[in-house]
N, C-alpha and C positions, 0 to 999 in steps of 0.2 A: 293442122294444129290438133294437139289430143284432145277430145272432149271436155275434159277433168281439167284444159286450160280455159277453151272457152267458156266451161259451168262459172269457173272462180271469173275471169274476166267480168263476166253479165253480172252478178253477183257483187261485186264490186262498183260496177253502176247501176244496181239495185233492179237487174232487167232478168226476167227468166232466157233460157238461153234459146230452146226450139220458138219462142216468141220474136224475140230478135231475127235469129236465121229467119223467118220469117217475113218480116219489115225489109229487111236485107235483101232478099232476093226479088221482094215485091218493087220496088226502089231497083232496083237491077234491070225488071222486066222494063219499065217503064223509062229509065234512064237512058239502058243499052240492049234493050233488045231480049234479054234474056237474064235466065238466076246469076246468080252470083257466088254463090258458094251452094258446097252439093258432101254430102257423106254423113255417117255418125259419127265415127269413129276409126279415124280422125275426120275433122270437120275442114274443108280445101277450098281454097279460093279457085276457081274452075279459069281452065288457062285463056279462053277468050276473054273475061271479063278482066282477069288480072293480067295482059297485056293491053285491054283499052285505057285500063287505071294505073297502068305503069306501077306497077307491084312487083317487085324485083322476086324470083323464084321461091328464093328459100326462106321468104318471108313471109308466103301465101301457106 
């Protein structure tokens, strides 16, 4: 996802966004083992973690 989507996303429920990724990834390690999304720009749901959580491809 573009950055400039996830800024407005966060932004929209009033969250800074590398704060989120953040919580997100921590919640990842601790859930499955590992992060959960990884990049700037674009920001990727990382493909172990979006096939534990069944995230269909083009929507990660």
């Amino acid at each position: 996802m573009p950055r400039e989507d996830v800024e407005a996303l966060a932004r929209s429920l009033r969250l800074l966004p590398d704060g989120a990724c953040e919580i997100i990834n921590a919640w990842g390690l601790a859930a499955l083992g590992e992060a959960v999304i990884d990049g700037e720009d674009p920001i990727r749901v990382l493909d172990p973690a979006r096939m534990q959580l069944d995230i269909p491809e083009h929507a990660a």
